[in-house]
N, C-alpha and C positions, 0 to 999 in steps of 0.2 A: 504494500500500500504506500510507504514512505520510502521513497528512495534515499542514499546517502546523498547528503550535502554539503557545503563548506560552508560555516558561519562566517558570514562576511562583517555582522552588523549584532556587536554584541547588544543584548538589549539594556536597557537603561533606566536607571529610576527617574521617577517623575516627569519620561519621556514617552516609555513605551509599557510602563508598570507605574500603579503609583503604590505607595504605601499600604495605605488600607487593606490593598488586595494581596499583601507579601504572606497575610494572614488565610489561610484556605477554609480551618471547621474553628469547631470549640468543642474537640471530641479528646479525651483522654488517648495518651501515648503510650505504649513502651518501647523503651529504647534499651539496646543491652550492649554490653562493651567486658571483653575478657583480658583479663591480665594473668601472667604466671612468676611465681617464683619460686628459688630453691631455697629446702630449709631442712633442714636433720630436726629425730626427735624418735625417743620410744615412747612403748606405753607401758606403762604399772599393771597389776595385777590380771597380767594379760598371757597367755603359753601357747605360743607362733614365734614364726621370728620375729614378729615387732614389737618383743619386748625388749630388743636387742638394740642399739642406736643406731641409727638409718637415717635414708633422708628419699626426698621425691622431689620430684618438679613438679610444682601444683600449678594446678588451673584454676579461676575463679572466675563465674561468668555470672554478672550482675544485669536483672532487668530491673528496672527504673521508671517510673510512670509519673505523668505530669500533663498540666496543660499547655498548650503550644504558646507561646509569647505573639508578639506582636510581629514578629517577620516568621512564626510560623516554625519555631524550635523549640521542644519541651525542656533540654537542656543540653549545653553544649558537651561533645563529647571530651574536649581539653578538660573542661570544669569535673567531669567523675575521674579522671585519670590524676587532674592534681589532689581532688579528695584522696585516694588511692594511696597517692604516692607519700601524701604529705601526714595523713591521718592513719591508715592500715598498713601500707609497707612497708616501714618504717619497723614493723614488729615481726615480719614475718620471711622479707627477704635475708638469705644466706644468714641466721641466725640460728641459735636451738632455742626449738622451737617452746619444751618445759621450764626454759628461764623467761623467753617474753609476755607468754602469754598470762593471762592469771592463774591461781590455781585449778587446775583440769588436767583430765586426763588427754593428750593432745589427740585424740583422735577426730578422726573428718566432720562425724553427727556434732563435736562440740565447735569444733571452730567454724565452722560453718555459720552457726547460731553468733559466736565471736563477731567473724566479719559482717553479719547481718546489723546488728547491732550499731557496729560502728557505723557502718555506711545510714545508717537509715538517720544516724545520730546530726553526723554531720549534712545530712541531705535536709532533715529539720530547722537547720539554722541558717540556710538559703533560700525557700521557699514553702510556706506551707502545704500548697497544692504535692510537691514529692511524694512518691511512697517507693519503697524499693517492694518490687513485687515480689522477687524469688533470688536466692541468692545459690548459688551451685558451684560444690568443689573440689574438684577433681583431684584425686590422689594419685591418681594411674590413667594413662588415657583412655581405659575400659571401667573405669571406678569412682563414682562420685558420689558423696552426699547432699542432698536438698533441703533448703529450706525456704516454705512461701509466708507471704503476708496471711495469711487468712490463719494459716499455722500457729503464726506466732502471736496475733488476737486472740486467739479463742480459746489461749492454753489458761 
């Protein structure tokens, strides 16, 4: 139907778009953004090998929900990666992992719940409308723990 073409004629604000219209609904978002890090850690009264010190390169995939701003963004992705980096990483990259966290056993079911927290924490004192919907965290790239908003309400 569309053939390829060359933009010749970038478009332009309050030429060929104005403002008002940068905005499309007023319908809730998610937006998700994954980050990973390395960190060693065993577990306590646990008989496998991960009672043993170890480490993983973990994944964490954050969905994120909001209303769309006025050009039409619920939130920037830079703005959850400096949360990230500056709030949550800070604990959990190439460290061990039973000295940063609090006291817990470090397995996936708890930090999981950990980094929920945090992010949902810091995501409250940017914008009311936020909710972190689901927070997911991979220990193995065939292995992860969940945790959603509705979860962590009703408990």
């Amino acid at each position: 139907m569309f053939g390829f073409t060359i933009v010749e004629n970038l478009q332009k604000i309050n030429e060929d778009i104005q403002k008002h219209e940068l905005k499309y609904h007023n319908k809730r978002v998610l937006v998700s953004k994954e980050f990973t890090f390395d960190a060693a850690h065993h577990l306590h009264c646990y008989e496998g090998k991960c009672k043993n010190l170890h480490g993983h390169t973990y994944k964490v995939v954050f969905g994120i929900s909001g209303y769309t701003d006025d050009i039409g963004l619920v939130i920037d992705f830079g703005d959850i990666k400096s949360i990230w980096k500056e709030k949550i990483e800070v604990y959990l990259d190439h460290r061990y992992l039973n000295d940063t966290l609090p006291n817990m056993n470090t397995t996936a079911e708890n930090m999981v719940v950990w980094i929920y927290e945090k992010m949902q924490e810091a995501l409250s004192n940017e914008r009311e409308d936020y909710r972190v919907e689901f927070v997911k965290l991979y220990e193995t790239p065939t292995s992860y723990a969940e945790v959603r908003r509705e979860w962590m309400q009703s408990e």
